[in-house]
N, C-alpha and C positions, 0 to 999 in steps of 0.2 A: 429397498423401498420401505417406508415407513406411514404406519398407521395411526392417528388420531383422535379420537372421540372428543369430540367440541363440549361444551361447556358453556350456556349461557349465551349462546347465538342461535341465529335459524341456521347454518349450516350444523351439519350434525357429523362429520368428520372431513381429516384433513388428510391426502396421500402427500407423499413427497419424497423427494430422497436426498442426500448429503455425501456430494463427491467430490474429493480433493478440498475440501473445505467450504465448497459453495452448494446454497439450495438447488436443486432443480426440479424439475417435473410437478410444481404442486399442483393438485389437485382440491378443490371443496366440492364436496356433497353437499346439497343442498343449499339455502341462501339465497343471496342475490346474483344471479348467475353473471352478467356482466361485469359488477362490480368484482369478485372472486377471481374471474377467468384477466381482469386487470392484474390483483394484486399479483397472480400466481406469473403474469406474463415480465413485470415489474420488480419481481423477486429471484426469478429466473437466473442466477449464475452470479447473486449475491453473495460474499460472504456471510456466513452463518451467524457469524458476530455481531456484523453490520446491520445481520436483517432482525435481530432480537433487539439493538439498541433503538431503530428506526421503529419496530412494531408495537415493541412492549407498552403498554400501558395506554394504548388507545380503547375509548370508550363509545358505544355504538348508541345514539340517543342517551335514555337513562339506564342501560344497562352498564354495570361499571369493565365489560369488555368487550369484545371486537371480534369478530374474524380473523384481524390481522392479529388481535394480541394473543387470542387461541393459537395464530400460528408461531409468532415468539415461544407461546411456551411448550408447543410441540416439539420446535427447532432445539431448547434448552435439553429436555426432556432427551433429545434422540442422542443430544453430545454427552449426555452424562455416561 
């Protein structure tokens, strides 16, 4: 399982873990709790590849990242 500390969102970490190559189990603390319990439902048994191509680089209002792209670059972060 893997831990996160967000960055420039109202969630303020990400759980998740990375098996056989696909996300599973994510989890956000804090946020918009609907929205989060989508992405993480959404993301759910994606590959890892797929889910950093698809998340990266979205931005949340004016802040220049996301929930989702904090989790791109958690997901990055866990494959290095």
């Amino acid at each position: 399982m893997y831990q996160y500390e967000t960055s420039g969102t109202c969630s303020s970490e990400i759980h998740f873990d990375i098996k056989d190559g696909k996300v599973r189990d994510v989890v956000f603390e804090g946020g918009c709790n609907g929205n989060l319990k989508a992405i993480g439902k959404l993301v759910d048994g994606m590959d890892a590849a797929e889910c950093i191509a698809k998340l990266k680089g979205i931005s949340c209002g004016r802040k220049p990242t996301s929930c989702g792209d904090q989790l791109a670059h958690a997901i990055e972060l866990a494959l290095q």
